[in-house]
C-alpha positions in Angstrom: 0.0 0.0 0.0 1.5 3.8 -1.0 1.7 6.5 1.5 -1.0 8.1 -0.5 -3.5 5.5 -0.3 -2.7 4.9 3.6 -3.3 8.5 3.9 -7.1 7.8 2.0 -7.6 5.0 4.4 -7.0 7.2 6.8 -9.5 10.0 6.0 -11.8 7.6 5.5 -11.8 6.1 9.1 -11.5 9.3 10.2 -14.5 10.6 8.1 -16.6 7.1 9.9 -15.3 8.3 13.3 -17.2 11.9 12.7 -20.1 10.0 11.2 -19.7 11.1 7.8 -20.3 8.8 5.0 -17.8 8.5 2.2 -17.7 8.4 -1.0 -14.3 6.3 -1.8 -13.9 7.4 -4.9 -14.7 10.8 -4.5 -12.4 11.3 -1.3 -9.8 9.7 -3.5 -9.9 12.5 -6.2 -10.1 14.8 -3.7 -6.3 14.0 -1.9 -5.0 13.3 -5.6 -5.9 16.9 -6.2 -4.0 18.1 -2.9 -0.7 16.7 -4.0 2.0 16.4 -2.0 0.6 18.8 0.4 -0.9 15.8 2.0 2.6 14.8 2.9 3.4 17.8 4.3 2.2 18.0 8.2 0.8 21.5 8.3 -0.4 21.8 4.8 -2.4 18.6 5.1 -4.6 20.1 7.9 -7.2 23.1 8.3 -6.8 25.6 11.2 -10.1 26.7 11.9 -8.9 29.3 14.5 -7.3 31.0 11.7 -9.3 33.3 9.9 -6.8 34.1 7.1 -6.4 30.5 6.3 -9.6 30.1 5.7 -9.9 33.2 3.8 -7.2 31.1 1.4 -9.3 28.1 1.3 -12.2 30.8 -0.3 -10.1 32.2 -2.2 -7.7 29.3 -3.4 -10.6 26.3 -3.0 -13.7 27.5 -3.3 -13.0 30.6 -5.7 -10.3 29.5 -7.7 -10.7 25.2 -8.1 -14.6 24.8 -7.4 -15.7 28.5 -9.5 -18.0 29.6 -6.6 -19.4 32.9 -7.7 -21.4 33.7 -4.4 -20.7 36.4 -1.7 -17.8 36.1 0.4 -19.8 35.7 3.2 -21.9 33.2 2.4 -18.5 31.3 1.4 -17.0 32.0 5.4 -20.3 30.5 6.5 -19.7 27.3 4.8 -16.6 27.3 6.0 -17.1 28.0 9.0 -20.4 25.3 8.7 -17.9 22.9 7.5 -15.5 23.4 10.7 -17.7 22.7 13.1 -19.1 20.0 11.8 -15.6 18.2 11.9 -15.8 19.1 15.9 -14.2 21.8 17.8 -12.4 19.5 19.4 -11.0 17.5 16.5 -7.2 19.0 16.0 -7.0 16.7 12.7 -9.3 18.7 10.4 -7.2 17.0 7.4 -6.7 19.2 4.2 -7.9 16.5 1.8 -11.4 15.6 4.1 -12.4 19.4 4.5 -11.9 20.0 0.8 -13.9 17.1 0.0 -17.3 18.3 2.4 -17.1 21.6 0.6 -17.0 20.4 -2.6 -20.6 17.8 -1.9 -22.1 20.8 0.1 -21.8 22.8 -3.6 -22.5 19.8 -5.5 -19.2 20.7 -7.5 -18.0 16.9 -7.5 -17.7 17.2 -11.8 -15.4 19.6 -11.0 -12.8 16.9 -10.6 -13.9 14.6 -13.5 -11.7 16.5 -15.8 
């Protein structure tokens, strides 16, 4: 098994532990897209606390890779949305897992059938 797909299994138990279901596939294109940020400790994780990071995941994600064209606002909220519902408590909020909720809560999963 490669590092990337032990990384995969590993959002996906992680996903089951938050009771999230997962699409294997899906989560799979997802962390191929991340590249080898997932490697990378603090690239493959989402700091909540920080508001200019996830600013960058608007701008870089949500803007830039999915085409979301509404307000900035309405973006933070799903971020923010997104956040909690991997737990306050949960210090893992991988990279690869909170790219792949944002993408199903826009329903931009054709984004990465290209």
């Amino acid at each position: 098994m490669s590092k990337r797909d032990e990384l995969i299994a590993k959002y996906a138990d992680s996903c089951k532990e938050m009771g999230i279901s997962v699409d294997m596939d899906f989560l799979t294109k997802v962390t191929v897209g991340l590249g080898p940020s997932i490697y990378n400790k603090d690239a493959s994780t989402v700091s909540c606390s920080d508001e200019s990071e996830l600013q960058r995941v608007i701008d870089n994600y949500l803007v830039k890779k999915l085409g979301c064209k509404e307000s900035q606002d309405k973006m933070m909220a799903a971020v923010k949305d997104v956040c909690s519902q991997m737990g306050s408590s949960n210090r893992n909020k991988y990279r690869a897992i909170f790219y792949y909720l944002l993408a199903k809560k826009y329903g931009k999963e054709s984004v990465y059938n290209k």
